[in-house]
C-alpha positions, 0 to 999 in steps of 0.5 A: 488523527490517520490511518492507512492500509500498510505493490507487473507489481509488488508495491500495487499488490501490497498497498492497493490490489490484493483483494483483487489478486487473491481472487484472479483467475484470469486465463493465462495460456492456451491448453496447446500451450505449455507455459507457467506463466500466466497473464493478468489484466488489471487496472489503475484508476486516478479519481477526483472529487470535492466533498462539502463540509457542514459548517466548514470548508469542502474536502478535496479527495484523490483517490488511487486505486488498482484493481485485478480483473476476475472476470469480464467486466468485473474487477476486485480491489482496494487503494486510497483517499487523500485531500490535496487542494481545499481545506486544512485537512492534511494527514486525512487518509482513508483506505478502502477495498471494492469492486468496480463494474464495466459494461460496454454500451456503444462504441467507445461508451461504457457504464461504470459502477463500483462499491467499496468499504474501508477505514481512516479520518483526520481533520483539522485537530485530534478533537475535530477528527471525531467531528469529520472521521466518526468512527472512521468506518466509511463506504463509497458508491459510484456509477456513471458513463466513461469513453474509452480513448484506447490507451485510456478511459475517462468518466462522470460519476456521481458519487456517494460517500457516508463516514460513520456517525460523522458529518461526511455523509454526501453526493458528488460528482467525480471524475475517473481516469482508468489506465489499464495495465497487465503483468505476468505470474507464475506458480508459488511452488516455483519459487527459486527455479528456473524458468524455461527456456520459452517462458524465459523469452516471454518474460525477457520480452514482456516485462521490465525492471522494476525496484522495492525499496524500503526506507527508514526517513527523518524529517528535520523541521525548519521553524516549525507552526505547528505543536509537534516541532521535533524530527520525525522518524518515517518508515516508507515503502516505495515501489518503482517500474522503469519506463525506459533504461533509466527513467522511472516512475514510482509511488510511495507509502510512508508511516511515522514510527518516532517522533510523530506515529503514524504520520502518514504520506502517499506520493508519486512522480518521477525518477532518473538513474545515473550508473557511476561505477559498477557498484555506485548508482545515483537517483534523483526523484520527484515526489507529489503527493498528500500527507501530514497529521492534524494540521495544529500539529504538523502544518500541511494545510490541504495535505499537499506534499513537494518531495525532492530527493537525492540518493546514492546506492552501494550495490552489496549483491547483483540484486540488493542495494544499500543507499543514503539519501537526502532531501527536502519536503514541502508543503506548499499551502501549508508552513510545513518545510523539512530536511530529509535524510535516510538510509534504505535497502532496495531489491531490485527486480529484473525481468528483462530488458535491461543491462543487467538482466543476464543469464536465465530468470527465475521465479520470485515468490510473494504471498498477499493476504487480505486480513481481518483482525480483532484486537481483543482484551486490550488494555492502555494505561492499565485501563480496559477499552474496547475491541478494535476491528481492522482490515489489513494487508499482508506481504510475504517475501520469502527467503528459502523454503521456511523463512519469509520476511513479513510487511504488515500495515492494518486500520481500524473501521471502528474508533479508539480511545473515542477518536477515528484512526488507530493503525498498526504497520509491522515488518519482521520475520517469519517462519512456516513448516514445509507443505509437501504436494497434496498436504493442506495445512501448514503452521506458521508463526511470525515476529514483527516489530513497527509502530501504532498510534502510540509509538513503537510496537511488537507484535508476535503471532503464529497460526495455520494456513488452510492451502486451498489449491496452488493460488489460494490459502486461508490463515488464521492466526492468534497473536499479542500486540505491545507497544508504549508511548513517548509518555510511558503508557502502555498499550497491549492486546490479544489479536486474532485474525483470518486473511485469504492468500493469494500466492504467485511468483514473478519471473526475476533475473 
């Protein structure tokens, strides 16, 4: 069993810092100054440690995670753990939002704590997920000492981690690699202007391209060891910033919805682009990462993920593309080998910088909501269960001033049908009635369609969003969640849910 919380940054912002987000209020410009734009400091962190199993082998975790500075030496966030090297213990993932704490001490000498809380599991089987995951509701601790390098930080922690009512419940040392990154925004209300003529330089000179990309992915397994010998359907979510004029790197959410639901995958690496004719690209990537389910029915063993591909994009606008892919996925401690192929649509994001940056920028609204859910009433098989409560994230994208497109992917900190994991990923379209400057409130109603741990699902809902000031809003909203399993049964819940938006734009040509 898994779960995840279905990013400069589109991507991190989605899966990884809207906690942190929501909250920024770094200072932008100086008062002299008149510009829109406003700068935000943030960083990412790489962190490693090993967890002893009772009775069983250790779990080596990996964790990322971004985090916005709201103030100094205060930064808010969320991101991701998933095991690599040791153990069986593929398609583990657990999601968690925090603070994490700075104060420097001497020089180069800092201290370091941070505190978060989230939902996951996994384990060898579907049973021992129970054994290892609990409920699947999990908090972490943290502190230590780090030497700041310049462009980069390490640090020692000991670290403390407790799953509910399971047997992860230790202290650890860990190491803590912290890249510091910053990105410019602007006001949602800009959405479709221009900027100005100054703004325009800055962002031209400041930021760089960068690509979303979503991607429907079928996994073909080759002779199978594991129980589920089928092909998987995956939906991934990848966002990508270029480095230089072609060379890329990138990291990537992906999620079963047939086949296999909610398979789940968390890579990264490395990509280069080969411009053929003016509407044919070509890219070549290479993914590493941590994926999988219970290792008796996908066998990734540790959960550690090779990921070659190949693509070919047809540009159907200057900024939308439409490509088919190839590739092969591996497990290299695992039996698990795959044929891959797909077809995804990518929008990209230039700011500046690169060829095809011409003419004046402007701004690109996205909304972030950190949500909390509770899906009521919920019935499977005709049989009542118990409330399911769930901490998701929300993008909005919007198209025009009443439409937006929404992506939703939300996990469950309590257990369902007795076992750790129950998660929902969700994309669709949505609707909102106009705020006029000075207006508070605003309704809104979306239809999404995606997958929970039974397969395919719909989930419609509408609400209210409460506009706090030009950055900040509060929703909420009621809704109702169907879906059905490969074996007929049926799941279905009301769903209420409150979420704090953070609402910006990013300067695109």
């Amino acid at each position: 069993m898994s779960s995840s919380f279905a990013s400069p940054n589109a991507f991190i912002a989605l899966c990884l810092c809207a906690a942190g987000s929501a909250l920024a209020q770094t200072p932008g410009a100086s008062p002299s100054e008149t510009s829109a734009l406003r700068r935000n400091e943030a960083l990412l962190t790489l962190e490693y440690q090993t967890v002893k199993v009772p009775g069983d082998r250790a779990i080596d975790l990996l964790g990322f995670h971004a985090y916005q500075k709201v103030m100094d030496g205060v930064y808010l966030g969320g991101g991701f753990h998933a095991p690599l090297l040791q153990g069986a213990y593929g398609g583990f993932v657990a999601a968690d939002l925090g603070v994490h704490l700075r104060r420097p001490l001497a020089g180069p000498l800092f201290a370091m704590a941070g505190l978060s809380a989230g939902g996951g599991g996994g384990g060898r089987s579907v049973e021992h997920s129970k054994l290892l995951s609990g409920s699947g509701g999990f908090a972490k601790a943290y502190a230590g000492l780090g030497y700041d390098f310049g462009g980069f930080s390490l640090a020692a922690n000991v670290s403390r981690l407790k799953f509910r009512q399971a047997i992860i419940d230790g202290t650890q040392a860990s190491l803590m690699l912290e890249m510091p990154f910053s990105y410019l925004t602007g006001p949602f209300s800009g959405h479709g202007q221009p900027l100005a003529p100054a703004d325009d330089r800055r962002a031209g000179a400041e930021m760089g391209e960068n690509m979303l990309t979503l991607s429907l992915d079928n996994y073909r397994q080759r002779s199978p060891q594991g129980s589920n010998k089928g092909t998987i359907g995956v939906a991934d979510l990848q966002y990508a910033h270029f480095f230089g004029t072609d060379s890329y790197w990138f990291a990537s959410l992906a999620m079963g919805y047939h086949g296999l639901p909610l398979y789940n995958q968390l890579l990264g690496g490395l990509g280069q682009r080969w411009r053929l004719t003016r509407d044919l690209t070509l890219y070549a990537q290479l993914g590493l990462g941590s994926g999988g389910y219970s290792s008796e029915v996908i066998d990734t063993a540790s959960g550690l993920l090779v990921y070659p591909k190949l693509s070919a994009e047809y540009s159907l606008t200057r900024d939308l593309g439409l490509a088919l892919s190839v590739g092969t996925m591996t497990a290299p401690k695992g039996s698990s080998r795959n044929q891959t192929w797909g077809l995804s649509l990518t929008r990209h994001l230039r700011s500046g910088g690169s060829g095809e940056a011409t003419g004046p920028a402007h701004y690109e609204g996205l909304r972030l909501s950190v949500l909390h859910q509770t899906d009521l009433h919920l019935s499977y098989r005709g049989t009542d269960r118990p409330a399911l409560q769930m901490l998701g994230l929300q993008l909005d994208i919007p198209v025009g001033q009443r439409w937006y497109l929404p992506l939703q992917a939300s996990a469950a900190y309590n257990a369902y049908l007795g076992y750790p994991g129950y998660a929902e990923i969700l994309g669709g379209l949505g609707v909102q009635t106009l705020a006029t400057p000075g207006e508070r409130l605003q309704a809104f109603a979306q239809l999404m369609a995606g997958a929970n741990v039974h397969g395919k699902s719909a989930k419609a809902s509408a609400g209210v969003r409460w506009l706090l000031d030009e950055r900040l809003a509060l929703n909420f909203s009621v809704g109702r969640i169907e879906a059905r399993s490969a074996g007929g049964g049926q799941f279905k819940a009301d769903n209420l849910a409150v979420g704090l938006d953070y609402r910006f734009s990013t300067p695109t040509r």
